[in-house]
C-alpha positions as CSV (number, residue, x, y, z in Angstrom):
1,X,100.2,204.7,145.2
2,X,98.3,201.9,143.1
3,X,101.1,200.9,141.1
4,X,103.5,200.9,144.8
5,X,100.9,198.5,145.9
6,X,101.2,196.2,143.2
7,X,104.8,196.5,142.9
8,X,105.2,195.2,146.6
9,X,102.2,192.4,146.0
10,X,104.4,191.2,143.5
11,X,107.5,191.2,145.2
12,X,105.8,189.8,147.7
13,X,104.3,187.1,146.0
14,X,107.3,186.4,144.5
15,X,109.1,185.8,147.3
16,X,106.4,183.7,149.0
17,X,106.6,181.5,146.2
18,X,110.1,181.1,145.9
19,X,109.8,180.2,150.3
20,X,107.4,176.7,149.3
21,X,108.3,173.4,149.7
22,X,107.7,170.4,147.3
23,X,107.0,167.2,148.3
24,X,109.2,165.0,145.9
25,X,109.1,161.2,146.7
26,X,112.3,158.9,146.7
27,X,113.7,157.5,143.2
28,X,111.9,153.9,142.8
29,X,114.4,151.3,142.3
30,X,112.5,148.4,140.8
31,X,113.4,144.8,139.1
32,X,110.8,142.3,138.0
33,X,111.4,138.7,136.6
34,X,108.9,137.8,134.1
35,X,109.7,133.8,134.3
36,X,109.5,133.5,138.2
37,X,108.7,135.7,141.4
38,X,111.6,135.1,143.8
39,X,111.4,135.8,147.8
40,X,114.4,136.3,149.4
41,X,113.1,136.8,152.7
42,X,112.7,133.6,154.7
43,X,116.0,131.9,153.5
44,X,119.1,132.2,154.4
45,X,122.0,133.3,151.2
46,X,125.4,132.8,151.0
47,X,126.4,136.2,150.6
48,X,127.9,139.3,152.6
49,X,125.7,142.4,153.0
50,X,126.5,145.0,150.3
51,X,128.9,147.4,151.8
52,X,128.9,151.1,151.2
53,X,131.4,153.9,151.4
54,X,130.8,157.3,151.7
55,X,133.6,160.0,150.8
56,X,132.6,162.8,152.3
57,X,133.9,166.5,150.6
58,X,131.3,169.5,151.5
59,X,131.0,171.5,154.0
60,X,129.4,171.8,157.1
61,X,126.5,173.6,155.6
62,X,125.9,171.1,153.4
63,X,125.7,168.6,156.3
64,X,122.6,169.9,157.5
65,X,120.7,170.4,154.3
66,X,117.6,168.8,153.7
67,X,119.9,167.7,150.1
68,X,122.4,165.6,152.4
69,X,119.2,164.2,154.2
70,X,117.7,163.3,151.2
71,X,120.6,161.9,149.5
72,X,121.2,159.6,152.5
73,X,117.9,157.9,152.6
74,X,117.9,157.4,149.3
75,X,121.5,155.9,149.1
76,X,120.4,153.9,151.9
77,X,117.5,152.5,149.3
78,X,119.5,152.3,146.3
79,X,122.0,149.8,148.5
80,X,118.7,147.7,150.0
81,X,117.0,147.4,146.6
82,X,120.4,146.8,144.6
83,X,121.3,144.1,146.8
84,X,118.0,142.0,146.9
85,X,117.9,142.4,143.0
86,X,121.4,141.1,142.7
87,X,120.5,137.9,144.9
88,X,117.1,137.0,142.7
89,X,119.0,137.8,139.7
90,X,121.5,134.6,140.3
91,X,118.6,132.8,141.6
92,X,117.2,133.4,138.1
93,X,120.9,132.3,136.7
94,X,120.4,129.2,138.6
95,X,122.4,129.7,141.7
96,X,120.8,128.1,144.5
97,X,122.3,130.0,147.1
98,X,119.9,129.2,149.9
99,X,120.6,125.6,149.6
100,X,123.6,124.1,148.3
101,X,125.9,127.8,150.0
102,X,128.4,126.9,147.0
103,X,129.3,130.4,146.1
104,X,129.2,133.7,147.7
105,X,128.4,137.0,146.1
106,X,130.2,140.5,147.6
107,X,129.1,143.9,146.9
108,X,130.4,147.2,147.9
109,X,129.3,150.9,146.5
110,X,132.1,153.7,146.5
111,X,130.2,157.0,147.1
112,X,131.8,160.6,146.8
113,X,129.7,163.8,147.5
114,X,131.8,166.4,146.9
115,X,130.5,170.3,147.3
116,X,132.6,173.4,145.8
117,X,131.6,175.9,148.2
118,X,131.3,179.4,146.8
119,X,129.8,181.6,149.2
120,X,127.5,182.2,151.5
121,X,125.1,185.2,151.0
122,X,122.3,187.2,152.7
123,X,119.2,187.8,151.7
124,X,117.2,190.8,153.4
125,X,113.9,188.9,153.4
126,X,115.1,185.3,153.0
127,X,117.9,185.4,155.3
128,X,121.0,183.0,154.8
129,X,121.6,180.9,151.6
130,X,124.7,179.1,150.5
131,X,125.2,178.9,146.7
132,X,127.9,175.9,145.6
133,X,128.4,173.3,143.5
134,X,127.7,169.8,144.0
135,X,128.5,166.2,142.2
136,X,128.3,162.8,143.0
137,X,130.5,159.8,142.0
138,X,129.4,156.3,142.3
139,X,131.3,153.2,141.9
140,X,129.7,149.5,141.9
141,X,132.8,146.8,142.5
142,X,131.0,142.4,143.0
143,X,132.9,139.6,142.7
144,X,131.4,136.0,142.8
145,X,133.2,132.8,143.9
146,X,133.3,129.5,144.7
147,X,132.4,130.1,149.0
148,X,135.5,127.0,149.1
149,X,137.9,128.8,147.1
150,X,137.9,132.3,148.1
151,X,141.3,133.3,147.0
152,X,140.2,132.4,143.5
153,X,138.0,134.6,141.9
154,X,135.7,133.8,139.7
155,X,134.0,136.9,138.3
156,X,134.0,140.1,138.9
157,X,131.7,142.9,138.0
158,X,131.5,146.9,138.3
159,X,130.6,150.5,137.0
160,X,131.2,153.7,137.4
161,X,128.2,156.5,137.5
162,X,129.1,160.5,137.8
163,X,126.9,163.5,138.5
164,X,128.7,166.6,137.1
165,X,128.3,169.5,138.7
166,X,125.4,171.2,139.7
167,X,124.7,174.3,141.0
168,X,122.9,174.7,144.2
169,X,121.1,177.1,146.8
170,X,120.3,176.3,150.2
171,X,118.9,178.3,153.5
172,X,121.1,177.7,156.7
173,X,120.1,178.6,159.9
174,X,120.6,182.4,161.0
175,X,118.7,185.2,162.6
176,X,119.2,187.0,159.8
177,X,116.1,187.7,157.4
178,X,111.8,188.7,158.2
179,X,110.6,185.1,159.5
180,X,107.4,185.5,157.4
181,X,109.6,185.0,154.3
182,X,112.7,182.9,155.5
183,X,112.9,179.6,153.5
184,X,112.1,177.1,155.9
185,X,114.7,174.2,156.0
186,X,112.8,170.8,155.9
187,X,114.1,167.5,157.9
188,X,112.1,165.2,155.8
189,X,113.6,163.9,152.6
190,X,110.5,164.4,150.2
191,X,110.0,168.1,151.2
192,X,112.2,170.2,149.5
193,X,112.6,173.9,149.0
194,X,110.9,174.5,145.6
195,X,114.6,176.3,144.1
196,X,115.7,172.7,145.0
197,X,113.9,170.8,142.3
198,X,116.1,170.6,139.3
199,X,118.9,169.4,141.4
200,X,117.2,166.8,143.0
201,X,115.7,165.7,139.2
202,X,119.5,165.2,138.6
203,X,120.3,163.4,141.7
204,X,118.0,161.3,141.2
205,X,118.3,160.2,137.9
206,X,121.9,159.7,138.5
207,X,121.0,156.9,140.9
208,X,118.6,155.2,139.0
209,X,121.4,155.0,136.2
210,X,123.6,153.7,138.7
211,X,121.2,151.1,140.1
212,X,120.1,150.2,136.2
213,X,124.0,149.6,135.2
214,X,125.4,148.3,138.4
215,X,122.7,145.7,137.8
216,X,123.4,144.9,133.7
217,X,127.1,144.8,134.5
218,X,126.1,141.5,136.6
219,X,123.7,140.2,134.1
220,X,126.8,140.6,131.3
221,X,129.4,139.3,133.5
222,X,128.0,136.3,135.9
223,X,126.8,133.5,133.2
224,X,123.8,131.2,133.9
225,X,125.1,128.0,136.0
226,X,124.1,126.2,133.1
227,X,125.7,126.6,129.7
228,X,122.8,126.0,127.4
229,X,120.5,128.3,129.2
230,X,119.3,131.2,127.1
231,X,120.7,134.5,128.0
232,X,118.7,136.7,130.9
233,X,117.8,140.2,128.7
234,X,117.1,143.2,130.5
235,X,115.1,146.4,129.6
236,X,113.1,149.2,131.4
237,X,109.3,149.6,131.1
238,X,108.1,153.1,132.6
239,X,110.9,153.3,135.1
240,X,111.2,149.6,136.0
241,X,113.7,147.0,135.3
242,X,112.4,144.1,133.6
243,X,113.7,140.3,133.1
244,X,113.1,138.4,130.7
């Protein structure tokens, strides 16, 4: 009877442990400019919003996961934080945007989430999961003209970032399974289900790389307004884009 005791404490235990959520905050995306501290906040740039696109390829499962909530705030970030560093980065190349308007800078970031559903299962104590694959693509497209000359384009930057894929597990909603032990399915994007964890370490490094090359293909391709200037070099220092 002892050893049926601890069989079921284990089991469980086990399944308790597998039910808890981790609280994983958003990927930072961070540049800092050792020569100068720019503000882009009280003036007014001559350039369009970066635009995003979102190619959409899961199910309706997916949809509703607390991964497709999570991945949307944070694409939501990576497009803010992307875009401000791209403004102070031709501030720091000598583009005056907020004053003389002379050129005009366009972003737009191609997203596809794409899920390989494989099945959905039943667990007796858990309840519902779906087990598929998921992988992201991300493309970074900028051109920068001459806001007169539109038609004439005077560079043009981009990058292409992919997230082979992954395999996931994720509860859905069902009256199947003992409540005491369903996984609970989170609506905040730094709670996740703990079997969640590796995928969202991928996800999120994925992006940073994105946000890191998206932002060294416009340092290598948009040249300092003036000639002589010494070249801007980039380079990471515990997760952080620096300037220099």
């Amino acid at each position: 009877m002892k050893k049926i005791a601890l069989i079921l404490s284990i089991v469980l235990f086990s399944a308790c442990a597998k039910n808890s959520i981790l609280t994983m905050p958003l990927p930072s995306f961070q540049a800092e400019f050792k020569e100068k501290s720019y503000s882009i906040d009280q003036a007014a740039y001559n350039y369009n919003l970066l635009q995003m696109q979102t190619k959409n390829e899961y199910s309706s499962y997916f949809e509703g996961s607390i991964l497709k909530i999570r991945l949307d705030k944070e694409l939501k970030l990576l497009a803010q934080k992307l875009e401000e560093a791209s403004v102070k980065l031709l501030l720091a190349k000598g583009y005056d945007l907020s004053k003389t308007k002379q050129y005009k800078l366009k972003e737009n970031i191609i997203v596809l989430i794409k899920e390989e559903f494989d099945r959905e299962k039943t667990d007796f104590l858990k309840g519902k999961q779906v087990s598929s694959n998921l992988s992201l693509e991300l493309e970074f497209q900028a051109s920068f003209n001459r806001a007169n000359d539109e038609n004439k384009i005077q560079t043009q930057a981009g990058v292409k970032t992919k997230l082979e894929p992954i395999a996931i597990n994720y509860p859905i909603k069902s009256d199947e399974g003992i409540s005491t032990f369903k996984e609970s399915i989170s609506s905040i994007p730094t709670q996740v289900n703990a079997n969640l964890k590796e995928a969202v370490f991928d996800i999120d490094e994925v992006l940073r790389t994105f946000y890191y090359e998206a932002l060294n293909s416009l340092n290598e391709n948009i040249k300092a307004k003036d000639s002589q200037a010494e070249a801007i070099r980039m380079q990471t220092q515990e997760g952080i884009i620096i300037f220099e």
